[in-house]
N, CA, C and O of each residue as an XYZ file, in Angstrom:
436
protein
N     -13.268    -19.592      3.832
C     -11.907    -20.106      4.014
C     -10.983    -19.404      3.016
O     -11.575    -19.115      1.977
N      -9.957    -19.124      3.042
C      -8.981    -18.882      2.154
C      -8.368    -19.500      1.394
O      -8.300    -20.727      1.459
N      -7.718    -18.720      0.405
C      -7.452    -19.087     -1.123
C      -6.366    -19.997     -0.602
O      -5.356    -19.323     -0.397
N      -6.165    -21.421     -0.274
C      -4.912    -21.875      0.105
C      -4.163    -22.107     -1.379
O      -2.947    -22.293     -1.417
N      -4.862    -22.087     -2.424
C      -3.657    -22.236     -3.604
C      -2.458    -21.048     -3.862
O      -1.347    -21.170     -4.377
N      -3.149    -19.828     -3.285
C      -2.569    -18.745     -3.777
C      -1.634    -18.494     -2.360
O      -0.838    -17.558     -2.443
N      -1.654    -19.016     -1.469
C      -0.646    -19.110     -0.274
C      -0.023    -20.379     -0.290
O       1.059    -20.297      0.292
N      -0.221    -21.372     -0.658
C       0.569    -22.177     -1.405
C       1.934    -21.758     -2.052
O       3.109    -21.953     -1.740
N       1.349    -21.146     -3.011
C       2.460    -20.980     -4.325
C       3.223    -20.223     -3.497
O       4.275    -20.810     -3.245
N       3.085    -18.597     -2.685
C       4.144    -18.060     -1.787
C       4.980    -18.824     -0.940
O       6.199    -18.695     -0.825
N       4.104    -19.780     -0.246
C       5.130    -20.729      0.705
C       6.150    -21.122     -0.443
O       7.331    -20.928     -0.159
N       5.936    -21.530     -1.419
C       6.733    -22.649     -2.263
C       7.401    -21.350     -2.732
O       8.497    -21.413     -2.175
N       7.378    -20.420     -3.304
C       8.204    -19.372     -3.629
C       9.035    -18.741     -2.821
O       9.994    -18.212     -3.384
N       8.954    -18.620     -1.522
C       9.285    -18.139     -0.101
C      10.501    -19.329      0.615
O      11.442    -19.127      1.383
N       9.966    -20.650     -0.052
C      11.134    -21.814      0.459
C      12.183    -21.781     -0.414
O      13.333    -21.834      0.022
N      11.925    -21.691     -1.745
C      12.820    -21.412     -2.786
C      13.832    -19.817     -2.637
O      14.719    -19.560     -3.452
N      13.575    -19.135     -1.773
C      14.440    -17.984     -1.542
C      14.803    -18.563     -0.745
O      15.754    -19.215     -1.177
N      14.661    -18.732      0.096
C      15.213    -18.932      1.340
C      16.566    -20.443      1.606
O      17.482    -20.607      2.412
N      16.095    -21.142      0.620
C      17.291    -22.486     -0.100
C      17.815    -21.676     -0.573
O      18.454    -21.457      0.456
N      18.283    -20.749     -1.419
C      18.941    -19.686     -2.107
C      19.887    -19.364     -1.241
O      20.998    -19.855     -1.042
N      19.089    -18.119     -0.541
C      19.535    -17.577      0.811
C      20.518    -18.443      1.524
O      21.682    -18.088      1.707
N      19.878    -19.947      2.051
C      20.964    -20.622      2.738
C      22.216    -21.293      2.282
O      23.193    -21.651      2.939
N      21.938    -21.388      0.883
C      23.329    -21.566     -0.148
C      24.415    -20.554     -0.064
O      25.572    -20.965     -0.147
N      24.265    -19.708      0.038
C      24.824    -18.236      0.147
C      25.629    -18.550      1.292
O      26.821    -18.855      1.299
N      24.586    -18.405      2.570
C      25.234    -18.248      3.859
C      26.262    -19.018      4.125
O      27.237    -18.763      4.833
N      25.890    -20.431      3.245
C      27.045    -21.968      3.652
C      27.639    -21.605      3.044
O      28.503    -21.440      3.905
N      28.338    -21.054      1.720
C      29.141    -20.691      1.123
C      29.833    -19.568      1.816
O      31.040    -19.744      1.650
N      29.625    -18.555      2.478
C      29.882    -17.356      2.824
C      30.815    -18.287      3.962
O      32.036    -18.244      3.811
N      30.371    -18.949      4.859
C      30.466    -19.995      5.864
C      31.845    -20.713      5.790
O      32.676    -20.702      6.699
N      31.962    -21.259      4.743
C      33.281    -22.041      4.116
C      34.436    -21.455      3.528
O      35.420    -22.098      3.160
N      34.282    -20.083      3.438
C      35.183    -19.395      2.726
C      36.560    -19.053      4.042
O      36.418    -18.630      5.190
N      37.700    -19.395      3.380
C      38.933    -19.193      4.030
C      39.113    -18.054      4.566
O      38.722    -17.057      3.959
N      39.837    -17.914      6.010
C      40.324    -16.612      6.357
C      41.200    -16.170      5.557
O      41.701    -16.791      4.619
N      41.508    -14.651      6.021
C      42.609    -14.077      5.522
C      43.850    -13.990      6.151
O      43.747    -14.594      7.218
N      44.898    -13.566      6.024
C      46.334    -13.761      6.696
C      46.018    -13.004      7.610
O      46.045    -13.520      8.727
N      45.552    -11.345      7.518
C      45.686    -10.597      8.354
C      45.010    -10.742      9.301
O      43.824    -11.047      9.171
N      45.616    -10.553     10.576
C      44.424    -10.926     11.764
C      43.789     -9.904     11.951
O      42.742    -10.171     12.541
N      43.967     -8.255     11.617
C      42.453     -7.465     11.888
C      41.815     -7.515     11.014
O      41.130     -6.493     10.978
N      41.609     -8.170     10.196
C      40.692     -8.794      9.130
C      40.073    -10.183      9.211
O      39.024    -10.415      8.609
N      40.794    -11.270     10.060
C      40.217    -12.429     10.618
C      39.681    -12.112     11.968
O      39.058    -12.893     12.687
N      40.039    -10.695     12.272
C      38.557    -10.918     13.582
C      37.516    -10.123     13.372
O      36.606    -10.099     14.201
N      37.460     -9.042     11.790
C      36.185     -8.555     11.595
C      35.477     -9.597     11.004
O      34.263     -9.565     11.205
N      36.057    -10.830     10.093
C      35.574    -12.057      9.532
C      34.798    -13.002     10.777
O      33.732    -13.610     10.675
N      35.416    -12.937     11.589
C      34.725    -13.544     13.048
C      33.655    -12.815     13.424
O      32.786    -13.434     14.037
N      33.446    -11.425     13.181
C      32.078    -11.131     13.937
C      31.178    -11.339     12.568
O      29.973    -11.585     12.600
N      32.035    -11.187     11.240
C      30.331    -11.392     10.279
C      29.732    -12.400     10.531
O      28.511    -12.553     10.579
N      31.134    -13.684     10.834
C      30.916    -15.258     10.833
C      29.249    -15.307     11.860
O      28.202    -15.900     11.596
N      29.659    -14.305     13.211
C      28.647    -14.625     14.034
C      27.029    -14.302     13.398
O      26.013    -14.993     13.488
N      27.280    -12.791     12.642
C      25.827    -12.578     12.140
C      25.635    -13.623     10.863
O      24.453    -13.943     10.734
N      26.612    -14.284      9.799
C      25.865    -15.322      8.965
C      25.383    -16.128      9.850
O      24.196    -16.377      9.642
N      26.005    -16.837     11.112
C      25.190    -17.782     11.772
C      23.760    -17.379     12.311
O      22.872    -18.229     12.376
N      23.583    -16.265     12.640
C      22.282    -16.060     12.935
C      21.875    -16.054     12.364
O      20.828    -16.673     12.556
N      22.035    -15.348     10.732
C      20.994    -15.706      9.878
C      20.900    -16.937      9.086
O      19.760    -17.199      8.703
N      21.776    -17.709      8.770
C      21.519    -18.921      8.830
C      20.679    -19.747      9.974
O      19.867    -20.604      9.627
N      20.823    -19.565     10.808
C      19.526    -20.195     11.763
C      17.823    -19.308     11.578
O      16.829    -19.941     11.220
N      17.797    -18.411     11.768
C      16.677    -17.748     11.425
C      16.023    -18.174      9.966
O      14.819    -18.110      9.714
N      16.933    -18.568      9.160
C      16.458    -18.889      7.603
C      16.313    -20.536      8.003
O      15.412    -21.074      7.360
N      16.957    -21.347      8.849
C      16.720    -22.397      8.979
C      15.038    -22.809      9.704
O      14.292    -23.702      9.303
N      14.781    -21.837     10.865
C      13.789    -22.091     11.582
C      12.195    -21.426     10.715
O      11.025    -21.770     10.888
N      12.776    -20.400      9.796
C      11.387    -19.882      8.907
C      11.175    -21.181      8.069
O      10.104    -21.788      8.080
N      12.546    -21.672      7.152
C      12.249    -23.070      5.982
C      11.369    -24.197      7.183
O      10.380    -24.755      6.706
N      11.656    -24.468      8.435
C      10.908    -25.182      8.798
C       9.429    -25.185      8.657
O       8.729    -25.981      8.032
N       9.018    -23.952      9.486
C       7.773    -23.765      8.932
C       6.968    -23.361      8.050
O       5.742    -23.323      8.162
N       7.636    -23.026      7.090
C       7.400    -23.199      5.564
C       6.731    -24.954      5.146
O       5.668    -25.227      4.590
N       7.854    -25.938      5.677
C       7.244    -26.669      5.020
C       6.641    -27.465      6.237
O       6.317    -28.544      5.742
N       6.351    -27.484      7.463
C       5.358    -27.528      8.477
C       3.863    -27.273      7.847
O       2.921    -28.058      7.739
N       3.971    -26.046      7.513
C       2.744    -25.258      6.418
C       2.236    -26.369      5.136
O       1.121    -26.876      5.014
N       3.193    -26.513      4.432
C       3.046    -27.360      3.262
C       2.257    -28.974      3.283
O       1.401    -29.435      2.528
N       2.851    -29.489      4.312
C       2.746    -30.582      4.874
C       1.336    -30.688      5.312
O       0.535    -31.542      4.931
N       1.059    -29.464      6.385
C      -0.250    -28.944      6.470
C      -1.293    -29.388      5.051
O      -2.020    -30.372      4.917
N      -1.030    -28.262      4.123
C      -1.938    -28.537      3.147
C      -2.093    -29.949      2.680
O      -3.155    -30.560      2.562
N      -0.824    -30.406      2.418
C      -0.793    -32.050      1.864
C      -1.839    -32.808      2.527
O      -2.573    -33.411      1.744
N      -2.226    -33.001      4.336
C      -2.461    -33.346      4.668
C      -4.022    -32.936      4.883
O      -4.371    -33.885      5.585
N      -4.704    -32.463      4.792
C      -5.609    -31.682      4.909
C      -5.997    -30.659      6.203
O      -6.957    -29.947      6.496
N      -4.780    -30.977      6.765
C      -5.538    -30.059      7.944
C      -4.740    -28.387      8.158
O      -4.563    -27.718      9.176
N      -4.418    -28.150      6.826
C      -3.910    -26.567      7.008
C      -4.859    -25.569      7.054
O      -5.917    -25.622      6.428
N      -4.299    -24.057      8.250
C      -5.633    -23.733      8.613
C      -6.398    -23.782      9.819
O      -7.098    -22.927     10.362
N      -6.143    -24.872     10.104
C      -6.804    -25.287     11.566
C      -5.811    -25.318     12.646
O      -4.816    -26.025     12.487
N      -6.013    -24.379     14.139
C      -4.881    -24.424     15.130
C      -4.375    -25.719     15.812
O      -5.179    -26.554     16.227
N      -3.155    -25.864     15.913
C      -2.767    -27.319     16.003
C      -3.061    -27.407     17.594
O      -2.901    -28.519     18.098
N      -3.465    -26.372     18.412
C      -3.648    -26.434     19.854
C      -4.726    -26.339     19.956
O      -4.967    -26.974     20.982
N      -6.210    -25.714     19.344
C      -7.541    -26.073     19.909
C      -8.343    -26.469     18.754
O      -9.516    -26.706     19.044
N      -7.989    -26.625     17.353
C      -8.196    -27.302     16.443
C      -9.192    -26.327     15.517
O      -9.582    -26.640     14.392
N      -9.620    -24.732     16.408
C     -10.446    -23.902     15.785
C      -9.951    -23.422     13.959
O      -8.734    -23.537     13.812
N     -10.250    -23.227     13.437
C      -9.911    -22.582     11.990
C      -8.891    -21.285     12.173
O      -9.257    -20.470     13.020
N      -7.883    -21.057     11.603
C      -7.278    -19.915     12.017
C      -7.833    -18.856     10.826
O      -7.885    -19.286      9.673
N      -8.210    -17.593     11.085
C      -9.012    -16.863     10.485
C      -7.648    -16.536      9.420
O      -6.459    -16.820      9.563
N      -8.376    -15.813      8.301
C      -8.255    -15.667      7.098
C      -6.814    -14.526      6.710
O      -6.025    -14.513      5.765
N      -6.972    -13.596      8.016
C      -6.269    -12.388      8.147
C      -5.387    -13.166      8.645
O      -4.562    -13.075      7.736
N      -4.964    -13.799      9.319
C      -3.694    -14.199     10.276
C      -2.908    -14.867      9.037
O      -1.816    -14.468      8.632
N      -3.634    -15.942      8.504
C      -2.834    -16.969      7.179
C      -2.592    -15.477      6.233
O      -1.485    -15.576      5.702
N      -2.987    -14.691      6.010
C      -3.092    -13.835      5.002
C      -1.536    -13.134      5.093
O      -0.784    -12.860      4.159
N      -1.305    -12.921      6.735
C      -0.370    -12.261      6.979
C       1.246    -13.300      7.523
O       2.425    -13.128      7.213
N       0.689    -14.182      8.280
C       1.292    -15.427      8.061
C       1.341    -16.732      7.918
O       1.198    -17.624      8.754
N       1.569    -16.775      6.708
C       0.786    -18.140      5.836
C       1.117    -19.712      6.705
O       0.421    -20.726      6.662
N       2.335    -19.507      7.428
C       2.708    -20.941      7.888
C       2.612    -20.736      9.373
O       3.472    -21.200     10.122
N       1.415    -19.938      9.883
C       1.259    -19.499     11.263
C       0.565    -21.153     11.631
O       0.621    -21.884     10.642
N       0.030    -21.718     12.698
C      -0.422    -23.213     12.919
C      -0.959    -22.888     14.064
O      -1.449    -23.854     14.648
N      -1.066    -21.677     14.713
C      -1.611    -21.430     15.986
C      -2.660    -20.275     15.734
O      -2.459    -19.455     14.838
N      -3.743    -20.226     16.510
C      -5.023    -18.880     15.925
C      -4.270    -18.303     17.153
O      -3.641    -18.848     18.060
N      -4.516    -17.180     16.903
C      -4.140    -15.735     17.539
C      -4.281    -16.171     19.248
O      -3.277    -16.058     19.951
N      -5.201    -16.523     19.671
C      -5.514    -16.664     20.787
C      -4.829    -17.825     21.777
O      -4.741    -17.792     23.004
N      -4.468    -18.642     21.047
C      -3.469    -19.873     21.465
C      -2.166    -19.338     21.390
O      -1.398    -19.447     22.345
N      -1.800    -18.691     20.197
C      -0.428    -18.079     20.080
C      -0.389    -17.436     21.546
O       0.252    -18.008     22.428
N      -1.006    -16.368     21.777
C      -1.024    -15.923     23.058
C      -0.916    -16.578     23.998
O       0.199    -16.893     24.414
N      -1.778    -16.874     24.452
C      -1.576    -18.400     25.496
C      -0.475    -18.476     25.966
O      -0.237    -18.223     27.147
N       0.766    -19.001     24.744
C       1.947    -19.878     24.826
C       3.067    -18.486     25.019
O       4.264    -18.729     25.177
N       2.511    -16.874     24.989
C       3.639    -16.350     24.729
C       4.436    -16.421     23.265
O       5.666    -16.449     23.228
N       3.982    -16.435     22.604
C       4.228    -16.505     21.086
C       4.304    -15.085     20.556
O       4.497    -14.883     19.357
């Protein structure tokens, strides 16, 4: 089985950027236009890419602590769809993965 302490601490280091990260974006988010309007409509298209990445940073923190919760509970590790162990390489590469390779597939994942 794998080192879950040492993928632990990344999740928890990885949520802590990423709260960072989304401080940023909400701030970036709230900040006033400018008078000029060809400058309030290049502000409108960043607006659109902070929102994406604000959602993308929203849906990774989820499973970050999906993952966490996991460990708390004892069943991190194990696929939440056929209950097999998810091998060592997959958590290795993504720690808050909850599906083994083969289920991921399945679903189109």
């Amino acid at each position: 089985m794998t080192n879950h302490a040492k993928l632990q601490s990344w999740l928890l280091a990885r949520r802590d950027e990423l709260n960072a990260r989304l401080g940023n974006i909400k701030k970036d988010a709230s900040r006033k236009n400018s008078a000029d309007w060809s400058e309030q409509a290049q502000e409108r298209e960043n607006d659109e890419v902070i929102d994406a990445l604000g959602n993308e940073t929203v849906i990774e923190l989820n499973k970050i602590n999906r993952a966490l919760d996991r460990m708390n509970e004892g069943d991190y590790g194990l696929c939440l769809s056929c209950g097999k162990a998810i091998p060592e390489q997959r958590l290795e590469v993504m720690p808050y993965a909850d599906l083994c390779i083969k289920c991921a597939e399945a679903q189109g994942l």
